[in-house]
C-alpha positions as CSV (number, residue, x, y, z in Angstrom):
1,X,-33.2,-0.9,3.4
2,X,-29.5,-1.5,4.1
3,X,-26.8,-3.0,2.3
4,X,-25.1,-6.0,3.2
5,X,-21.1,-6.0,3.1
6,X,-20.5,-9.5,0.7
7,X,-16.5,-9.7,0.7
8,X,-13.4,-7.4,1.7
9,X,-11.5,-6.5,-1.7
10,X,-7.9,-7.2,-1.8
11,X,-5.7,-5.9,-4.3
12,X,-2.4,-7.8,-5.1
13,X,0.4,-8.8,-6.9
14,X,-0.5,-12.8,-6.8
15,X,-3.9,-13.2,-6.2
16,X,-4.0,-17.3,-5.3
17,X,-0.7,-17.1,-3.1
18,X,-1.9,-14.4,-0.9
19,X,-5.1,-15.9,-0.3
20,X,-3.3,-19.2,0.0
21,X,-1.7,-17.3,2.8
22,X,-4.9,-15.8,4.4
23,X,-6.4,-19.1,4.4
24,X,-3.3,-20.7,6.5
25,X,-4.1,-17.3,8.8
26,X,-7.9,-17.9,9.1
27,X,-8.1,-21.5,9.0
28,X,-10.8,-21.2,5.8
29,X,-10.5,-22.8,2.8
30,X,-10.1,-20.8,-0.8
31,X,-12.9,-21.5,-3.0
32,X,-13.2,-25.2,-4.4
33,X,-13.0,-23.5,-7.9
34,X,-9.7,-21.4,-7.4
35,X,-6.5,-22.5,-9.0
36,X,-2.8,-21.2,-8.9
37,X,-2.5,-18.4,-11.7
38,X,-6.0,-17.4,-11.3
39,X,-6.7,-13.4,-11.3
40,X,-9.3,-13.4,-8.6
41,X,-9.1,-15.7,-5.6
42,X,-11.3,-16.3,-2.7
43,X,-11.0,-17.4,0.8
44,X,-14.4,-18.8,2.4
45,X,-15.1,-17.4,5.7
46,X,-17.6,-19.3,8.1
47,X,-19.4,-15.7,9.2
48,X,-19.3,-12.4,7.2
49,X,-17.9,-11.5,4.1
50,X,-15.6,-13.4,2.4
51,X,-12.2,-12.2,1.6
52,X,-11.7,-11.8,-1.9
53,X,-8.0,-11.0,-4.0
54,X,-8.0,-9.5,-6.9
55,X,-4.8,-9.5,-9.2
56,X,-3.8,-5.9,-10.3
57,X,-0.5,-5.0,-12.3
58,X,1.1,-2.5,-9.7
59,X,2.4,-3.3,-6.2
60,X,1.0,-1.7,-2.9
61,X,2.2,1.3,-2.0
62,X,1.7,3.3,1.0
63,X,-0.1,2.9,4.0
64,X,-3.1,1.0,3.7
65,X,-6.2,2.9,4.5
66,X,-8.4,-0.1,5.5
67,X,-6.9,-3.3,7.2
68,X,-8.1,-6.0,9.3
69,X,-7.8,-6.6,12.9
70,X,-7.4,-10.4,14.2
71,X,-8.5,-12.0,17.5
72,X,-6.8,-15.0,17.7
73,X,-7.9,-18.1,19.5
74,X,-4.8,-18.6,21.0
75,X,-2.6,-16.1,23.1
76,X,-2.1,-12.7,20.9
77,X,1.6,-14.3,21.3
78,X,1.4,-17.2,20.1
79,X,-0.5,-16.1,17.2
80,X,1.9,-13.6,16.1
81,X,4.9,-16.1,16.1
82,X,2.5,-18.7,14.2
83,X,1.8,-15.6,11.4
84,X,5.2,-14.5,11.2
85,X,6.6,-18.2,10.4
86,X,3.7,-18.0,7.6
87,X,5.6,-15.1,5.9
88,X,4.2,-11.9,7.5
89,X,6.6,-9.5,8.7
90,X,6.1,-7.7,11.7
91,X,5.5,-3.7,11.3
92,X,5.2,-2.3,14.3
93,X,5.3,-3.7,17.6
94,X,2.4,-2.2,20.0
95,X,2.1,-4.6,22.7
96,X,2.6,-3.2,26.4
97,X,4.4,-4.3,29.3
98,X,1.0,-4.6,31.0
99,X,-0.2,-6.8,28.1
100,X,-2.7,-4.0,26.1
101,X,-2.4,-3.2,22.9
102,X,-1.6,-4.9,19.4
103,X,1.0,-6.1,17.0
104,X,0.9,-4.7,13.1
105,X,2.4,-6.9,10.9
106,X,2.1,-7.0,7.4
107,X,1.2,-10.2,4.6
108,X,3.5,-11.2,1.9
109,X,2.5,-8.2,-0.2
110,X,3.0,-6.0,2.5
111,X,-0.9,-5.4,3.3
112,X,-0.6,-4.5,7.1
113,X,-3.3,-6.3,9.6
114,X,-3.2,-6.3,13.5
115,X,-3.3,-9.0,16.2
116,X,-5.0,-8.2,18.9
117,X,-5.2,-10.0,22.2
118,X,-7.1,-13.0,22.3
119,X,-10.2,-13.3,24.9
120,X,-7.8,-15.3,27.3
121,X,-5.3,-12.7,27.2
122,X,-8.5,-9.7,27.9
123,X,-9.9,-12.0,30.9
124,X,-6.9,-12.4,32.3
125,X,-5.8,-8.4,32.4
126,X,-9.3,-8.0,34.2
127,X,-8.9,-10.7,36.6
C-alpha cells in the first residue's frame, strides 16, 4: 500500500489572488466554487495533485524548503519574460551561456519556483 500525493499545500497571505496567479502560470482553471476573499483556493491541474492555497495570518519568511520546478512549453525564455510580466520577480538568474541551467523567480508572495528549459531548448543543446 502506498499513498497517493492529492494537492501541493500553499501557505499565503491572499489565498484566491495567488492562485489567480498560478492559474495564469499553469494554464488551469481555480475551482468552479472559489471566490475572491475565500481562505482556501484551488487551482485544477489536468495530471497530479492539484495545487491548493491556504490563507494564514503571517507572511513567508525565509527560504522555502519545497518549491516547484516548471517546464515550459515554450522556450525557458520566453517563459520567464511571460511569468515575470504576471508579477513574479526574478530571484536568481541560473541560466548558462551554453543554455543549461534554470531561472528562480519568485510569486507575488515571494514563494520561489524555477523555470527550467523547455524540451525544445534540451533537444536542441543535444543536437
Amino acid at each position: 500500500m502506498v499513498s497517493v500525493v492529492q494537492n501541493v499545500a500553499i501557505d499565503c497571505v491572499n489565498a484566491y489572488e495567488l492562485a489567480r496567479f498560478w492559474s495564469e502560470v499553469t494554464g488551469r482553471p481555480l475551482h468552479p466554487e472559489d471566490e475572491p476573499g475565500m481562505p482556501e483556493t484551488q487551482v485544477m491541474m489536468a495530471e497530479g495533485p492539484m495545487l491548493y492555497f491556504h490563507q494564514v495570518p503571517e507572511a513567508k519568511v525565509g527560504k522555502n524548503r519545497l518549491h516547484l520546478c516548471l517546464r515550459p512549453q515554450t522556450s525557458r525564455e520566453e517563459e520567464v519574460e511571460r511569468l515575470l510580466a504576471l508579477g513574479a520577480t526574478l530571484v536568481a538568474d541560473l541560466r548558462n551561456p551554453d543554455g543549461s541551467g534554470w531561472a528562480v523567480l519568485a510569486d507575488p508572495e515571494g514563494n520561489e519556483f524555477c523555470v527550467l528549459r523547455s524540451e525544445s531548448d534540451r533537444a536542441a543543446m543535444t543536437s
